[in-house]
KOLTIZA-882537 format. One record per residue: residue in three letters; x, y, z of N, C-alpha, C in turn. Coordinates in steps of 0.05 Angstrom, whole numbers, plus 5000, padded with zeros to 4 digits. Example, Ala and Ser with C-alpha at 12.3 -4.5 7.8 and 13.67 -1.06 7.14 Angstrom:
2
ALA526448865156524649105156526449345156
SER525749555142527349795143525850015157
***
This chain:
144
UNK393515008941394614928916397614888919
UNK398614668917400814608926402914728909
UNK402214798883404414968864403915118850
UNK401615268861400515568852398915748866
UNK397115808858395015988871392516018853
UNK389916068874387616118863386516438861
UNK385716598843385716738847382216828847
UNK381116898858378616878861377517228858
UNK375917248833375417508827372017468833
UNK370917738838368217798834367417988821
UNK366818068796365618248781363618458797
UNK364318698806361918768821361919028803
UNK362919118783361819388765359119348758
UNK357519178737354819178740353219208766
UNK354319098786352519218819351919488810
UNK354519558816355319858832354020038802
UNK353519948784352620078760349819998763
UNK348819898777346719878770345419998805
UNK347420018829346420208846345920458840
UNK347420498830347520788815346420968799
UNK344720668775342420818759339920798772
UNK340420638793337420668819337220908832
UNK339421008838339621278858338821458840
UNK339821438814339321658789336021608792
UNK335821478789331521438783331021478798
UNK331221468827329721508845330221818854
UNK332921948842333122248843331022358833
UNK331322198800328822398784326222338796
UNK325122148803323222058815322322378841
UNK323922328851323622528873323122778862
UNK323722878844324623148836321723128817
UNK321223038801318623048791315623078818
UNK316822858838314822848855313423158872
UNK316323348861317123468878315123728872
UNK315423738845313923898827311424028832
UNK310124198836307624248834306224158808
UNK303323928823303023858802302823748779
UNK304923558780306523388764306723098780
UNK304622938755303922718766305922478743
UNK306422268751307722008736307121668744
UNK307521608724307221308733307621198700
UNK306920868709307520628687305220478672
UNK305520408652303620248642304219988627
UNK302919818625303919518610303019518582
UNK304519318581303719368543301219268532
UNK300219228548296819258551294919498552
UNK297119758567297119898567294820078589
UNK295919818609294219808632295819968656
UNK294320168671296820328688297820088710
UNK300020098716301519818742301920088763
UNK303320278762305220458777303820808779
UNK303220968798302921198791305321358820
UNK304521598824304921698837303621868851
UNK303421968890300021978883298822288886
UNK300622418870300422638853298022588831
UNK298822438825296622318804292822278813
UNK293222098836291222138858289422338863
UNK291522498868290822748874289622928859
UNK290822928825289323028811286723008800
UNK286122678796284122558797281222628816
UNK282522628845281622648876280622368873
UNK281922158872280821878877283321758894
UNK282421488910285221348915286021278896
UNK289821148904291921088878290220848869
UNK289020648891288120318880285620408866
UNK283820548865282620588834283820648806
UNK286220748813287820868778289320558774
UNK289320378789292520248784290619988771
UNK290819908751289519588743287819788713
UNK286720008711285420108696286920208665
UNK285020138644286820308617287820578620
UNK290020598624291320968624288721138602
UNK288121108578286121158558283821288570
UNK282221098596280121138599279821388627
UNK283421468629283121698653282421968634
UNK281121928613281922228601278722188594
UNK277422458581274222388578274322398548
UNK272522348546271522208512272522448497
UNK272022628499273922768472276822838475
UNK278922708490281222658493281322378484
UNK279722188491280521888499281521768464
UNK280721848444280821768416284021808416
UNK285022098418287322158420289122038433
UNK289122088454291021898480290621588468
UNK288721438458288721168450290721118420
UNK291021208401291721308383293921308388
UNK294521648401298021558418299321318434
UNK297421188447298320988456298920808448
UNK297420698423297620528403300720528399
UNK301420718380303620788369305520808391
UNK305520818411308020788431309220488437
UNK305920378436306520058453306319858423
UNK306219968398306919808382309719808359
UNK310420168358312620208346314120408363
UNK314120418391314920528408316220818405
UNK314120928393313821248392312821458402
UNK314621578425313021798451312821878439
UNK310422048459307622218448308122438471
UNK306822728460306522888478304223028475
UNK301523108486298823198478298423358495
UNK296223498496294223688508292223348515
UNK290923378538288423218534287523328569
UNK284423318565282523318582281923088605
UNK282823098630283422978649281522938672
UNK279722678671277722628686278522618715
UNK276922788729277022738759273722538764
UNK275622418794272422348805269822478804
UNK270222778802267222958811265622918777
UNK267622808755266522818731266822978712
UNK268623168729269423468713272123398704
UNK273123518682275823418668277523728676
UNK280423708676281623928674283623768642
UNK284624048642287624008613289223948623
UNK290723788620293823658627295423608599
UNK296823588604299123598586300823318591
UNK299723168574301222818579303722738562
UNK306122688569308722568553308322338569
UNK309722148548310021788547312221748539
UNK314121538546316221498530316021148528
UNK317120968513317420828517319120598533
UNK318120368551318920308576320820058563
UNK323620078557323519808548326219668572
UNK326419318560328419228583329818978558
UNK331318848565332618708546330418568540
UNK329118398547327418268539324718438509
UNK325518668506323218838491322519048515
UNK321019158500318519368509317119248523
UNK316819378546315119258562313219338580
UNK312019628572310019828568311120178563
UNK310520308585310620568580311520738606
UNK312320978604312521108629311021378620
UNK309421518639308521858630307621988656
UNK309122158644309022468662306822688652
UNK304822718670302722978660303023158687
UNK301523408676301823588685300323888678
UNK300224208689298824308675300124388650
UNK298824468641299124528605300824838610
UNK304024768596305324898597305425208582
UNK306125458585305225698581305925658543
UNK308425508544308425558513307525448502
UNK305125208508303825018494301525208493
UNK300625438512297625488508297725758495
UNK300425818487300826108470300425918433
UNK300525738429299925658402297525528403
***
C-alpha cells in the first residue's frame, strides 16, 4: 500500500472459547464416566437415544448399538414407561427437566431402580433433544 497499511486481524476468542467449553464437557464427561454406576447419553427430539455411554451398556448388559436408534421411553418396563414418556413429553415440547425414580430394563428382562435426570439439549437453532444422567437411586430419594 503505497500510502498506508493493511492491517489484517483474526478474531480467534470464539475458537479459544469454544476450545475451552469442549475441554469443560469432556471434563464433566469424564468425571460422570468416572462414577460408579452412573450412566449418560443423548436423545433427539424424537426422543430417540443418538449418544450413550457405555456405562449405560453395562447396566442394561446389552451392546451400546442396541440402545442407540431406540425410544429412551422404551428402556424402562411398563410400569415406569407411562412416566418417563410423560416426562419426556414435557422436556422435548416445553423443555422442562425431569428427575424420577423409574424401573430399568436389562437384557435378562429383570428391571433394577435408577434414578433418571434430563435436561434440555438446546443450540441456536432451538432444542434439539435431550441429555440424561441415571444412576442408583440416591440415599435421600429412598428415605422419602
Amino acid at each position: 500500500f503505497p500510502r498506508g497499511f493493511a492491517l489484517l486481524v483474526d478474531e480467534i476468542t470464539d475458537r479459544v472459547s469454544l476450545r475451552e467449553q469442549d475441554a469443560r464437557i469432556a471434563a464433566y464427561e469424564n468425571l460422570i464416566d468416572g462414577g460408579p454406576g452412573l450412566a449418560r447419553g443423548h436423545f433427539n427430539v424424537r426422543g430417540m437415544v443418538t449418544n450413550i455411554s457405555s456405562a449405560l451398556a453395562t447396566l442394561i448388559r446389552t451392546d451400546e448399538t442396541r440402545i442407540i436408534g431406540v425410544r429412551f421411553a422404551t428402556l424402562f418396563d411398563a410400569s415406569s414407561r407411562g412416566a418417563v414418556s410423560d416426562a419426556m413429553e414435557a422436556l422435548l415440547t416445553a423443555g422442562e427437566p425431569f428427575s424420577l425414580t423409574a424401573a430399568l430394563l436389562g437384557s435378562d428382562s429383570q428391571s433394577r431402580a435408577v434414578w433418571v435426570n434430563a435436561a434440555p439439549l438446546r443450540s441456536t437453532g432451538g432444542q434439539t433433544g435431550g441429555v440424561f444422567l441415571m444412576g442408583p437411586i440416591p440415599l435421600a430419594a429412598m428415605a422419602n
